[in-house]
C-alpha positions as CSV (number, residue, x, y, z in Angstrom):
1,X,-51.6,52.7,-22.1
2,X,-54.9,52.2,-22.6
3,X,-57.9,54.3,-23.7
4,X,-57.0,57.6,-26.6
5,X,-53.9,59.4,-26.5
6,X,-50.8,60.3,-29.1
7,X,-47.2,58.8,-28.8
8,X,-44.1,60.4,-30.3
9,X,-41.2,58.2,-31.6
10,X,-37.5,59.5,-31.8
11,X,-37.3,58.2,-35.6
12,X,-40.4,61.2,-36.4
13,X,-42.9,58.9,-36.3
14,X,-46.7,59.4,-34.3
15,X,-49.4,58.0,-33.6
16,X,-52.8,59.6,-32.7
17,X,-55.6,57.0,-31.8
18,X,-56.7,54.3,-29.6
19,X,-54.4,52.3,-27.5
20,X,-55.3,49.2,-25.4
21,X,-52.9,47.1,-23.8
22,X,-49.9,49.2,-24.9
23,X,-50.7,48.5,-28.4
24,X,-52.2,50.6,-31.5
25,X,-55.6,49.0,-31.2
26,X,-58.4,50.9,-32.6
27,X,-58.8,53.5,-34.7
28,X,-56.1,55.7,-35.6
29,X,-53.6,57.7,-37.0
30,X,-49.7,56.7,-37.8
31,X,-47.5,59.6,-39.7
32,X,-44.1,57.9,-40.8
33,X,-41.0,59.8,-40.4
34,X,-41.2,60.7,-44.1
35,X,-44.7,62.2,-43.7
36,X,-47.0,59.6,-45.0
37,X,-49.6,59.0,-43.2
38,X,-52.0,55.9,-42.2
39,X,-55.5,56.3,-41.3
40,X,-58.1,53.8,-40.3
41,X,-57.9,50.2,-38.5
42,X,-55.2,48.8,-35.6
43,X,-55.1,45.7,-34.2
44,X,-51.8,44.8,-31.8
45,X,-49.5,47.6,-33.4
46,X,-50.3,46.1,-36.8
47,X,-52.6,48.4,-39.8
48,X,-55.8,45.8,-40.1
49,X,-58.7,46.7,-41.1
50,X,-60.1,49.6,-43.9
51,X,-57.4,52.3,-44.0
52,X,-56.3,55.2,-46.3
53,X,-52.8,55.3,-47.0
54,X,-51.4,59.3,-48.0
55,X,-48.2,58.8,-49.8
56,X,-45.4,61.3,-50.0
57,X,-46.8,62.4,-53.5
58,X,-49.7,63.5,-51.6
59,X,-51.4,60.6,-53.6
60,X,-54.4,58.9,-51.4
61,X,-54.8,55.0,-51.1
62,X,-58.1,53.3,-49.6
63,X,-58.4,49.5,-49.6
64,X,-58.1,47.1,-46.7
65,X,-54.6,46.8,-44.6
66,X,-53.5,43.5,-43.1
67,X,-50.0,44.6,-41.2
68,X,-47.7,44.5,-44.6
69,X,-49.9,43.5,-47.2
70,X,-52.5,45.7,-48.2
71,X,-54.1,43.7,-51.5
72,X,-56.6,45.6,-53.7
73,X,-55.5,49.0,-52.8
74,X,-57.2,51.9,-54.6
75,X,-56.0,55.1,-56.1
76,X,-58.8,57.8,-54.4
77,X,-58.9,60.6,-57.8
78,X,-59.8,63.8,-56.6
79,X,-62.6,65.3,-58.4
80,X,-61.9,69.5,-59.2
């Protein structure tokens, strides 16, 4: 795969985003099978880069991603 496209796993999980290589490399999206979501950086299937994390709560994370470490995360408040 190379170039943008979506992939559907059997576990619920997709991503929508740039492949290269057959990898997640890019920008993207990843929605886990529990509906969390990733947005931002890929590099070789792993989150690396800036990214907002959504957590089940519906509570948003931004900070920067580096596979499964993301150090310095912070809570995005929503402003009403």
């Amino acid at each position: 795969m190379h170039g943008r496209g979506t992939q559907k796993h059997p576990s619920g999980g997709a991503y929508e985003g740039d492949f290269k290589d057959n990898m997640y490399h890019g920008t993207g999206t990843y929605t886990f099978p529990d509906g969390s979501k990733y947005t931002g950086q890929f590099s070789k299937n792993r989150l690396e880069g800036d990214g907002v994390f959504t957590d089940t709560q519906g509570l948003v994370w931004v900070g920067e991603f580096h596979g499964k470490a993301a150090l310095g995360l912070r809570l995005q408040h929503k402003m009403e």
